[in-house]
C-alpha angles and dihedrals in degrees: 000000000000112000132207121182125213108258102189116033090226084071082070121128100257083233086063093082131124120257119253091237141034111242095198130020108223132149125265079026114176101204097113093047103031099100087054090048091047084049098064088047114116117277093243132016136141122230118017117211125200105186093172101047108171118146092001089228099139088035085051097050098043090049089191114162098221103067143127122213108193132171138164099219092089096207097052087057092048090060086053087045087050101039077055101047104029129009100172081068099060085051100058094045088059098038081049101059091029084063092051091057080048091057099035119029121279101255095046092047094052086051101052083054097051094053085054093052095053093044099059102001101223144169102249094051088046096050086059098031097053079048100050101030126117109279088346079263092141101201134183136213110247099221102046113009089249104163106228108172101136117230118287130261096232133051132266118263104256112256099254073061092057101041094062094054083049094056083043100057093034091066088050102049099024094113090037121103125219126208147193109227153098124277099246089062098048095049098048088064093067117101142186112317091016121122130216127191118192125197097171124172112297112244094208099053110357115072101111080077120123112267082356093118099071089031102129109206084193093056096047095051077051089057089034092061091043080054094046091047087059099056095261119146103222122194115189123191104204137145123314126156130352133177094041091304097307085108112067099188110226116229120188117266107290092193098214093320099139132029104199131051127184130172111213119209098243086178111219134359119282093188093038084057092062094037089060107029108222101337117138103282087188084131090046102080112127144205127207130203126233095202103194129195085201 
């Protein structure tokens, strides 16, 4: 298969372009830079595979039919497998809590729901809870999973609001699938001429992510050169540069694994934001690397 990369991001399919709207608020989201990563994706592949799916961002963007959206974090999937099979269900999760901030004040409704949440960690909670968080920095407690994030600033787009970004995304990922599983398994299903493209939880700033604290690097770029034995283009987002460019992020030794590196400008830090609450974050600013086997 010959393969050619997109060299300037305006060669880009004009389907390949971001979403208006996020649908979901997570940390390390792409939304801002999906349309440049997609742009450094093969020319031509078959099935695309997301086995940390997050946000969606970069799924979103490349709207491809054949894709595969996969996490381990099983609530998160069920709000994709819902947003697939019904989205009229999505919408009435989120109208039903938005109405309870309505009825009983913002910040004791959010954390009723949150309570709910940590209770019996489920998909609709979450759906509300990841939209009207602090920051949208969604964060977990190490020891037990307990979701803490405090209740947001700002108040929580209005359910009419909420319901276009649903039809929105819905036209994009309706002929994906989405499922609940670990990486590894999603990503030994790829075969030749299949692309994955991986976005996992972020060593140097990311480890109040569900399920980040036991996450090994030096496992996945295992999993990443069976892939890439197998004729798999593989594109991993993964830690560049912090503090302005003065932090340059180790990674394991990667022993001729990928061919190509870019650091892609990400702007300041989101996480940063939250951390300091409003402090000049003029030294955050923060590059990523889009590590690629091809």
């Amino acid at each position: 298969m010959q393969t050619l990369l997109f060299q300037d991001p305006g060669l880009i399919n004009e389907m390949a372009k971001p979403p208006k709207g996020q649908l979901l608020k997570w940390i390390g989201n792409k939304q801002r830079f999906a349309r440049k990563i997609v742009s450094f994706f093969p020319d031509r592949f078959n099935t695309y595979y997301e086995p940390f799916l997050g946000s969606g961002a970069v799924l979103g963007t490349l709207a491809k039919d054949d894709s595969v959206g996969a996490d381990s974090f099983k609530p998160l999937v069920e709000i994709w497998q819902t947003l697939a099979r019904s989205p009229e269900t999505l919408k009435q999760w989120y109208e039903q809590r938005w109405h309870l901030t309505v009825n009983h004040g913002k910040k004791e409704a959010y954390e009723a729901i949150k309570r709910s949440y940590n209770s019996h960690p489920n998909a609709p909670d979450l759906l509300f809870l990841c939209r009207s968080c602090y920051g949208g920095v969604v964060r977990f407690r190490q020891a037990d999973g307990y979701m803490s994030t405090p209740c947001g600033i700002h108040n929580p787009i209005s359910p009419g609001a909420f319901s276009k970004r649903v039809d929105e995304w819905r036209a994009r990922v309706k002929k994906a699938i989405f499922v609940h599983a670990e990486y590894e398994d999603t990503m030994s299903k790829a075969r030749k001429g299949d692309l994955v493209y991986c976005d996992p939880p972020y060593s140097h700033t990311q480890s109040i992510l569900y399920g980040a604290q036991s996450f090994s690097l030096e496992r996945l770029f295992e999993v990443i050169a069976a892939c890439k034995s197998r004729g798999v283009f593989v594109a991993l987002s993964i830690d560049g540069q912090k503090r302005s460019g003065r932090l340059k992020c180790s990674l394991p030794p990667a022993d001729g694994l990928f061919e190509r590196e870019i650091l892609l400008d990400c702007g300041r830090s989101m996480l940063k934001r939250f951390q300091m609450n409003g402090l000049s974050l003029e030294d955050e600013v923060v590059h990523d690397r889009l590590l690629l086997t091809y």
